[in-house]
N, C-alpha and C positions, 0 to 999 in steps of 0.2 A: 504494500500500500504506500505510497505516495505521500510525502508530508502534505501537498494539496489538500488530498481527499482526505487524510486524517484532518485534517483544519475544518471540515466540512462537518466529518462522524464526530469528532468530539464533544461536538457543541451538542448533539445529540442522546448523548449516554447521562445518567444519573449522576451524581455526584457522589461517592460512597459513603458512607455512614459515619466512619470512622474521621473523614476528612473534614468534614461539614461538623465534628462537636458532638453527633450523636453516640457516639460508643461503637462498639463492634470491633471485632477484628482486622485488620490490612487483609487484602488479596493476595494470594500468593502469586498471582499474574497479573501485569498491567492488562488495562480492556485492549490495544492496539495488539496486542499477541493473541489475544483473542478473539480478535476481528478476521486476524491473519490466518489461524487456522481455520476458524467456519470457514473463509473463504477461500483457502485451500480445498477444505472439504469439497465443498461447494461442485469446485472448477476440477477436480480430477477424479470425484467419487470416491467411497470407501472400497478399496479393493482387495480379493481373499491374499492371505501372508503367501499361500502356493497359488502357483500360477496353473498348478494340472489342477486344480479343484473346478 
């Protein structure tokens, strides 16, 4: 993803809890790695570990 379109999804996503005062835990992942893998997913599907299956 593109610093661009990150400047675009960012503005998008929640604020997390923890950050804003409300309590909670940190993520063990930024949301941009998590954007990056749905969109991984997305773009090349979930495929079997063997290729004969």
């Amino acid at each position: 993803m593109s610093d661009a379109e990150w400047a675009v999804v960012r503005d998008l996503l929640s604020v997390p809890g923890w950050l804003s005062g409300r309590g909670g835990r940190p993520e063990g992942y930024c949301h941009r790695q998590m954007i990056d893998a749905v969109r991984y997913l997305v773009d090349n599907g979930i495929k079997p570990f063997r290729s004969g299956l």
